[in-house]
MOPAC internal coordinates of N, CA, C and O (Angstrom, degrees):
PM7 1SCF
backbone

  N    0.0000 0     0.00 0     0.00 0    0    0    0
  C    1.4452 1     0.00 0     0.00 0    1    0    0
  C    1.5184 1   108.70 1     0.00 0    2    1    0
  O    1.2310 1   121.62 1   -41.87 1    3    2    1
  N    1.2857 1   114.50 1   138.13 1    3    2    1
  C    1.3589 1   129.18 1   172.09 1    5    3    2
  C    1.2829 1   141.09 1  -102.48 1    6    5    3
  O    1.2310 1   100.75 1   -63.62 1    7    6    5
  N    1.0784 1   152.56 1   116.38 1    7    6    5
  C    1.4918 1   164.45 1  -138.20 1    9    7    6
  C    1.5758 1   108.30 1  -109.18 1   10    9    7
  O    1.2310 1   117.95 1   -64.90 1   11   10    9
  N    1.2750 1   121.52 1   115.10 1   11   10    9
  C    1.5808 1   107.08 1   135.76 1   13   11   10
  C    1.3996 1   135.31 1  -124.53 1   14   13   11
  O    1.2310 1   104.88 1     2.99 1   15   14   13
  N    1.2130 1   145.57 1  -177.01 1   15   14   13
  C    1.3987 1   121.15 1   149.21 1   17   15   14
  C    1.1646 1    73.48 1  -157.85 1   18   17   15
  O    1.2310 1   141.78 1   -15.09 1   19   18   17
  N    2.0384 1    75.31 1   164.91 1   19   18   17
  C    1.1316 1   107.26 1   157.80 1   21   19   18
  C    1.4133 1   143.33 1   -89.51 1   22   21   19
  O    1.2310 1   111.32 1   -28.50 1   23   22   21
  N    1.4916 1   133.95 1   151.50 1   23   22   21
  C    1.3002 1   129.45 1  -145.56 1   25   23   22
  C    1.6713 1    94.32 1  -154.52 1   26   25   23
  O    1.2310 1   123.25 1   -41.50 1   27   26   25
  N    1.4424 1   111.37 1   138.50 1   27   26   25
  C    1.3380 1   109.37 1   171.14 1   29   27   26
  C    1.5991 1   120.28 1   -98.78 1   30   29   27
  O    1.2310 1   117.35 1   -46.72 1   31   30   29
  N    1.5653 1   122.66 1   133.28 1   31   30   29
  C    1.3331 1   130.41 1  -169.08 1   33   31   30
  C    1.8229 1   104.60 1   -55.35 1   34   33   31
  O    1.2310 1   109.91 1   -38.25 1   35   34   33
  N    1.1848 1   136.54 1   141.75 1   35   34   33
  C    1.1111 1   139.86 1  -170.02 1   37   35   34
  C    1.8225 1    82.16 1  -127.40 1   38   37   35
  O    1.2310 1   125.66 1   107.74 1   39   38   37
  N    1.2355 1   106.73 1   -72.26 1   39   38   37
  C    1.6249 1   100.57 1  -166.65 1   41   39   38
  C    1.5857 1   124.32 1  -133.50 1   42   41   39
  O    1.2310 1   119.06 1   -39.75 1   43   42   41
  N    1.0307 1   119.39 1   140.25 1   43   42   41
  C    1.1454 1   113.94 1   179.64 1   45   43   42
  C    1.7458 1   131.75 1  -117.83 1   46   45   43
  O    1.2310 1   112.47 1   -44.46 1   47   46   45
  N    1.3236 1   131.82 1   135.54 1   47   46   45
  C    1.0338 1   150.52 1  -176.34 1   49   47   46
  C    1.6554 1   129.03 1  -130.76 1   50   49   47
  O    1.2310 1   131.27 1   -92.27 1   51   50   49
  N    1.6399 1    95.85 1    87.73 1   51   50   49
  C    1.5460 1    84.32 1  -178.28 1   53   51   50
  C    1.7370 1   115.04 1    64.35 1   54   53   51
  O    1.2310 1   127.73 1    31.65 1   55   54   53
  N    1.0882 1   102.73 1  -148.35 1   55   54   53
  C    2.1042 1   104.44 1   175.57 1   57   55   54
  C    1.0790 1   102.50 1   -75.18 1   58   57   55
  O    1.2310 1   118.75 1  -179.25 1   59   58   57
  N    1.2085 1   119.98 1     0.75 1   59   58   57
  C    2.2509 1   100.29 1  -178.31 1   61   59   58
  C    1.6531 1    90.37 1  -114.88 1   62   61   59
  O    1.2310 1   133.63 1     0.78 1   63   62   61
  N    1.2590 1    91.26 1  -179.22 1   63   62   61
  C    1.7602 1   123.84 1  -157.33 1   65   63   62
  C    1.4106 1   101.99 1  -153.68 1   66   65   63
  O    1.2310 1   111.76 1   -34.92 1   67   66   65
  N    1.3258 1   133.13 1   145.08 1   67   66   65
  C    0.9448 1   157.22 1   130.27 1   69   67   66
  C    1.8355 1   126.01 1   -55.05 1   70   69   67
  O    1.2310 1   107.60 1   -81.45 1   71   70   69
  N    0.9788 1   140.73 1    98.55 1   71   70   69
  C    1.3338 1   112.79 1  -177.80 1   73   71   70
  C    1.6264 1   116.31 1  -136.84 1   74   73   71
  O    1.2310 1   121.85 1   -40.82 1   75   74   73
  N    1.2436 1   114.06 1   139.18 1   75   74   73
  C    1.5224 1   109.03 1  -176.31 1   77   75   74
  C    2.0327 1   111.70 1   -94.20 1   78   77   75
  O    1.2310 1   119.64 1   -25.05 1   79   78   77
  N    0.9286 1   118.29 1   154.95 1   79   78   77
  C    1.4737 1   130.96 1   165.74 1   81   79   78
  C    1.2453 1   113.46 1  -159.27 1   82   81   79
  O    1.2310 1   120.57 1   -61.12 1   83   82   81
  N    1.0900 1   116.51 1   118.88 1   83   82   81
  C    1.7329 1   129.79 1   178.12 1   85   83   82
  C    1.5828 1   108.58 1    55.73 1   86   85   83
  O    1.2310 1   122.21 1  -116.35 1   87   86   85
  N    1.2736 1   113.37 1    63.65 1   87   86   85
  C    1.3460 1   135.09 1  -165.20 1   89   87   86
  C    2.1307 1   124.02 1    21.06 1   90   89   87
  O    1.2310 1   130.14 1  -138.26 1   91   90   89
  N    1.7769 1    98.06 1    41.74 1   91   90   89
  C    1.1437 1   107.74 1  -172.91 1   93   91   90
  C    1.5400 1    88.86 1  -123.32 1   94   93   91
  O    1.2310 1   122.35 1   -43.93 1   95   94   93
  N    1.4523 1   113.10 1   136.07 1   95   94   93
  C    1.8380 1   120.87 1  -168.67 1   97   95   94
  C    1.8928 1    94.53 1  -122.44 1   98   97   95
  O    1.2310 1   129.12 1   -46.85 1   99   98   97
  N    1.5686 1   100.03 1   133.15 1   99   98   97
  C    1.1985 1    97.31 1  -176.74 1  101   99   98
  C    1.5704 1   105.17 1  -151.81 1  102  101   99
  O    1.2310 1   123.73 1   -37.98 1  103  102  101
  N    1.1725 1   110.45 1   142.02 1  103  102  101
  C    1.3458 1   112.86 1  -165.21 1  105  103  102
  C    1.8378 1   114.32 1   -74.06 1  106  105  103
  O    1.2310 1   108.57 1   -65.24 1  107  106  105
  N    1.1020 1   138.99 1   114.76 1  107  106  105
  C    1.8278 1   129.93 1  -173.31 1  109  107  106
  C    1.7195 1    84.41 1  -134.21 1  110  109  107
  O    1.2310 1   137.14 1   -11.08 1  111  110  109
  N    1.8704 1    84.40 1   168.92 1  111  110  109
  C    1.9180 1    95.57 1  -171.13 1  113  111  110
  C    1.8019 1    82.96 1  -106.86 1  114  113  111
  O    1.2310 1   136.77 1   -25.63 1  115  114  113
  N    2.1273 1    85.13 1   154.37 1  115  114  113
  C    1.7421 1    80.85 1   179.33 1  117  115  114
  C    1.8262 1    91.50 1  -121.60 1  118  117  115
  O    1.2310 1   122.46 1  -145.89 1  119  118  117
  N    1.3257 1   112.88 1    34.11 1  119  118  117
  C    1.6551 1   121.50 1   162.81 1  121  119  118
  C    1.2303 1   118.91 1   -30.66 1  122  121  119
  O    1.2310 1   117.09 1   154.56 1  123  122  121
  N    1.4198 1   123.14 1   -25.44 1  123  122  121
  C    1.7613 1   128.71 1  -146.31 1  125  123  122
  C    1.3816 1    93.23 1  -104.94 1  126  125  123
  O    1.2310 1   113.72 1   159.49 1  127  126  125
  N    1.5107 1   129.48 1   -20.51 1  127  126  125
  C    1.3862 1   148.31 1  -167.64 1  129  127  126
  C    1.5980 1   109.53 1  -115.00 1  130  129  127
  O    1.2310 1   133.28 1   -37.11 1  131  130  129
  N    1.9582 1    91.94 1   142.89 1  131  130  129
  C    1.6245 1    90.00 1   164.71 1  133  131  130
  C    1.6217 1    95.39 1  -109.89 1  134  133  131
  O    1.2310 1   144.31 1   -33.48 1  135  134  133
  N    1.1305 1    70.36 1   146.52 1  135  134  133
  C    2.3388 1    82.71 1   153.29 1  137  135  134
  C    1.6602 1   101.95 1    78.99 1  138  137  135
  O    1.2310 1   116.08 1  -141.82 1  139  138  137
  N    1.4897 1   125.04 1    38.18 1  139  138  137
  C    1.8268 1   111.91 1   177.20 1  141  139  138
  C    1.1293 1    92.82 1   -97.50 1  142  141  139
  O    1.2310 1   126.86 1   -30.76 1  143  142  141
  N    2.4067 1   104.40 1   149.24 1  143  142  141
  C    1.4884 1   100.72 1  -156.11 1  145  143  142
  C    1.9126 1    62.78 1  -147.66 1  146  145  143
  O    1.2310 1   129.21 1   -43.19 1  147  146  145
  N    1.4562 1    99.87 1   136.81 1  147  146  145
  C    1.5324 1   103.69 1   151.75 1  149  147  146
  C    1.1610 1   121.44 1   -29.75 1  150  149  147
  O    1.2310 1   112.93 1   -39.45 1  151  150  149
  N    1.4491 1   130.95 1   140.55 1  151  150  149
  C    1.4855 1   142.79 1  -133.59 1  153  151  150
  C    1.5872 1   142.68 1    43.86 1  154  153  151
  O    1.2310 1   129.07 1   170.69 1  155  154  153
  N    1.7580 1   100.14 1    -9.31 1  155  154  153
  C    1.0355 1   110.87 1   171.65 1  157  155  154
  C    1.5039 1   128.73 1   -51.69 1  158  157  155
  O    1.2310 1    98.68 1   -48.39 1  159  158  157
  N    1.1547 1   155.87 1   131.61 1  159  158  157
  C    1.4440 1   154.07 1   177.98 1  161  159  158
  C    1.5450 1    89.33 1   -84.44 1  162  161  159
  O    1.2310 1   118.25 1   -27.00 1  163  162  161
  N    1.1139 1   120.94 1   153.00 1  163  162  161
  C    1.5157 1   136.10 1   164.06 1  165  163  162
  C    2.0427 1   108.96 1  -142.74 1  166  165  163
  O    1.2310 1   135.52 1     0.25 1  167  166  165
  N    0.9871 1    87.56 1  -179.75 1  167  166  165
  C    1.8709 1    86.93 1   161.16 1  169  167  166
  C    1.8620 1    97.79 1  -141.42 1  170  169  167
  O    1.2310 1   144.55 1   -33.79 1  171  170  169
  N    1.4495 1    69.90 1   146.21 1  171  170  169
  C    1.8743 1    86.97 1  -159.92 1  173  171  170
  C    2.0567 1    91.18 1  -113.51 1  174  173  171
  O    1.2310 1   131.04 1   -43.90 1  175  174  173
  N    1.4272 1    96.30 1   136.10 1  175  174  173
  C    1.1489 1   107.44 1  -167.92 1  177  175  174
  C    1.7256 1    89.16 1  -124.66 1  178  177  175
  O    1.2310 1   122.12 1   -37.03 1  179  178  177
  N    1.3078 1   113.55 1   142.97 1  179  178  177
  C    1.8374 1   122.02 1   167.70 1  181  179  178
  C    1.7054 1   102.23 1    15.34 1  182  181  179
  O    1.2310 1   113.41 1  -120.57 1  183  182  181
  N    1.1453 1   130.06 1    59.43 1  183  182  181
  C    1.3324 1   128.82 1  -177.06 1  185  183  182
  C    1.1268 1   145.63 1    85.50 1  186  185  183
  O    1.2310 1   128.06 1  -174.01 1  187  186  185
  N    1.7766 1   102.09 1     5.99 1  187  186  185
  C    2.0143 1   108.83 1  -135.66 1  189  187  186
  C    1.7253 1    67.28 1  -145.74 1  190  189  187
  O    1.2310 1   118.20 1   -57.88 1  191  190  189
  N    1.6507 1   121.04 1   122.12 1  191  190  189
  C    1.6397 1   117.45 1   117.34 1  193  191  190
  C    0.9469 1   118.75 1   -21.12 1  194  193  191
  O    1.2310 1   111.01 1   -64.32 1  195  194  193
  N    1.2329 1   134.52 1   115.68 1  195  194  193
  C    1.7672 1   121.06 1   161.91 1  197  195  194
  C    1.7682 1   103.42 1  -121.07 1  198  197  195
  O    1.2310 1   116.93 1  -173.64 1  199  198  197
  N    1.2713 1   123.45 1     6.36 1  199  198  197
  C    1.8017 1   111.62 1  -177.10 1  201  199  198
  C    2.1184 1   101.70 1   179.63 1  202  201  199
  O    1.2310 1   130.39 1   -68.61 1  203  202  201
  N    1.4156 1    97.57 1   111.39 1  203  202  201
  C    1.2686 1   109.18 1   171.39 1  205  203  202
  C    1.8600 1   111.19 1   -56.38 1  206  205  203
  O    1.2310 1   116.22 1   -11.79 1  207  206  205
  N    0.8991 1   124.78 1   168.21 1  207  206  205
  C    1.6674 1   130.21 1  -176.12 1  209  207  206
  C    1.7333 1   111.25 1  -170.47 1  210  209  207
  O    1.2310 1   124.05 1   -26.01 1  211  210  209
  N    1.1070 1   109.83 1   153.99 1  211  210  209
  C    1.2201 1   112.38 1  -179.73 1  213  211  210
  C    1.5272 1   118.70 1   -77.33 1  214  213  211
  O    1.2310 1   115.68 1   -11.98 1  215  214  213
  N    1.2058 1   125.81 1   168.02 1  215  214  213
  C    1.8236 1   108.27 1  -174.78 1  217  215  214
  C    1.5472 1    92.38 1   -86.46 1  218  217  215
  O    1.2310 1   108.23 1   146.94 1  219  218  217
  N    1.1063 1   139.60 1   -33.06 1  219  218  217
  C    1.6156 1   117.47 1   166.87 1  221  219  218
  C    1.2730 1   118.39 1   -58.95 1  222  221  219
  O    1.2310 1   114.53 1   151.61 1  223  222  221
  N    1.1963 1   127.97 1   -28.39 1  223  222  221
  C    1.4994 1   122.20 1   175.07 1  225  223  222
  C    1.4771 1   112.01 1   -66.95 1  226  225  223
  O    1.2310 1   129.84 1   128.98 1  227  226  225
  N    1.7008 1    98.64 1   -51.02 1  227  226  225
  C    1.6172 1    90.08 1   171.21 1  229  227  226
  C    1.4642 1   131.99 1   -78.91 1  230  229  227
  O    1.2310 1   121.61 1  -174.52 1  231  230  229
  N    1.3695 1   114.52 1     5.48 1  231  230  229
  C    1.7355 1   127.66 1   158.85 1  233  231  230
  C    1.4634 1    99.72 1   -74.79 1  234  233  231
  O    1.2310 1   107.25 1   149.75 1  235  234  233
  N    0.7450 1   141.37 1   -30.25 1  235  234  233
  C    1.4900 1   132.84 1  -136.61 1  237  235  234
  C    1.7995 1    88.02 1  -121.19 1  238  237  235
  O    1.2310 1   112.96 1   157.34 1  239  238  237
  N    1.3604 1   130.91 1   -22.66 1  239  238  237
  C    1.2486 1   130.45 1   177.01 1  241  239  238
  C    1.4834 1    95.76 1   -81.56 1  242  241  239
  O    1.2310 1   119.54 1   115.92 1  243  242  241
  N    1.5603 1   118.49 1   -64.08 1  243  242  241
  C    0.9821 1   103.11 1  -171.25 1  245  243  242
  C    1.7175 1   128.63 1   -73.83 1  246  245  243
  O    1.2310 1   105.70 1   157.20 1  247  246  245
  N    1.2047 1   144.13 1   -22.80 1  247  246  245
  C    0.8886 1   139.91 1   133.45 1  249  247  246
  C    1.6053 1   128.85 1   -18.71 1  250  249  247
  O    1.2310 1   120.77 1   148.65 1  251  250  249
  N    1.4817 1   116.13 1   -31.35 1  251  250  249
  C    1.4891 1   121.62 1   149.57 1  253  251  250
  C    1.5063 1   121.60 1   -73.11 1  254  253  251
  O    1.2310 1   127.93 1   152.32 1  255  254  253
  N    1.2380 1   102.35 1   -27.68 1  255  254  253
  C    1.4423 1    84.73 1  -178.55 1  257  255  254
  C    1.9460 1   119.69 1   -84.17 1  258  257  255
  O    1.2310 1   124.95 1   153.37 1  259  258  257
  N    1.3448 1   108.11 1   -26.63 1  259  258  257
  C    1.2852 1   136.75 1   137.93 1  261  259  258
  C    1.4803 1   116.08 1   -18.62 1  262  261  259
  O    1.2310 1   113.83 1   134.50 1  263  262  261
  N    1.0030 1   129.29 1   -45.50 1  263  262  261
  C    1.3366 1   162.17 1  -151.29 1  265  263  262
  C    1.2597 1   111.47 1  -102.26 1  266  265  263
  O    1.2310 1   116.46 1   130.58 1  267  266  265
  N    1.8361 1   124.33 1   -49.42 1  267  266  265
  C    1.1270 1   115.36 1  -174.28 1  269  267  266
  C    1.8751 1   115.45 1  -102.83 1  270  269  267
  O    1.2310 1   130.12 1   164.46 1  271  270  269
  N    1.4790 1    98.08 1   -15.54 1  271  270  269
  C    1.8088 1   124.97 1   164.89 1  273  271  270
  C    1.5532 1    84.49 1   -64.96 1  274  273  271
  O    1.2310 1    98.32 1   132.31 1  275  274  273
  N    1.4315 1   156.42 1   -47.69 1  275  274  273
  C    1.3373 1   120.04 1  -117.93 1  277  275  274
  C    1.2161 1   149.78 1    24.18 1  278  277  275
  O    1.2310 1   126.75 1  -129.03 1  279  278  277
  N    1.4339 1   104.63 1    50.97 1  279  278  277
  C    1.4708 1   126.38 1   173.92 1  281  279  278
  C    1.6972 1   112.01 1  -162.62 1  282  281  279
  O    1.2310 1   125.97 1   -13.64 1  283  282  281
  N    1.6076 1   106.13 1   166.36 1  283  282  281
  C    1.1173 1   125.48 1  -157.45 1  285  283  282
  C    1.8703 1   104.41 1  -101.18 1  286  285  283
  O    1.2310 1   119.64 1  -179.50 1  287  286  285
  N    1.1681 1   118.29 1     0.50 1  287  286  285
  C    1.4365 1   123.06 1  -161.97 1  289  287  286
  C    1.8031 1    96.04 1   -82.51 1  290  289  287
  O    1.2310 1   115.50 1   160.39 1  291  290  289
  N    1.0917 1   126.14 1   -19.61 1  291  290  289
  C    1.5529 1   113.24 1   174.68 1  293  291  290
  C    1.5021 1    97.88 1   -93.58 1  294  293  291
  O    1.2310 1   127.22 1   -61.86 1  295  294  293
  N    1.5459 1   103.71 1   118.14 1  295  294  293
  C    1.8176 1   138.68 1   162.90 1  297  295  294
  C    1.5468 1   118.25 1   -68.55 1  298  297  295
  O    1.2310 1   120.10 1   180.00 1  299  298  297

C-alpha cells in the first residue's frame, strides 16, 4: 500500500522543497515537476513531489483523512 499527501511548499531550492503538513517541515525533491513556487500544495509521495493540486483539493483530501483517523491533528 501506498501513501501520499498533500503538503504545502514553504521553500524552495533548486530540486528540493521545503514543505510543511501538520506543522512538521521536511525537506522532499520536486525534480518530477515543472514550475513549483512557494505556496504551492503538491502531494508528496516517499520523498518525491509527484502532482501539483489546488489548496481546496488539498483541504478537502486532507480533511478526509482527518475523517478516517478521527482526529483533527492532520493540517
Amino acid at each position: 500500500m501506498c501513501l501520499a499527501v498533500p503538503a504545502r511548499v514553504l521553500e524552495i531550492s533548486g530540486d528540493a522543497a521545503v514543505v510543511e503538513l501538520g506543522g512538521v517541515r521536511r525537506e522532499i525533491s520536486v525534480m518530477l515537476l515543472e514550475s513549483v513556487s512557494a505556496g504551492d500544495w503538491v502531494i508528496v509521495h516517499a520523498g518525491f513531489a509527484i502532482e501539483k493540486l489546488s489548496e481546496e483539493e488539498a483541504e478537502r483530501t486532507l480533511a478526509l483523512f482527518r475523517e478516517i483517523a478521527g482526529t483533527n491533528e492532520i493540517h
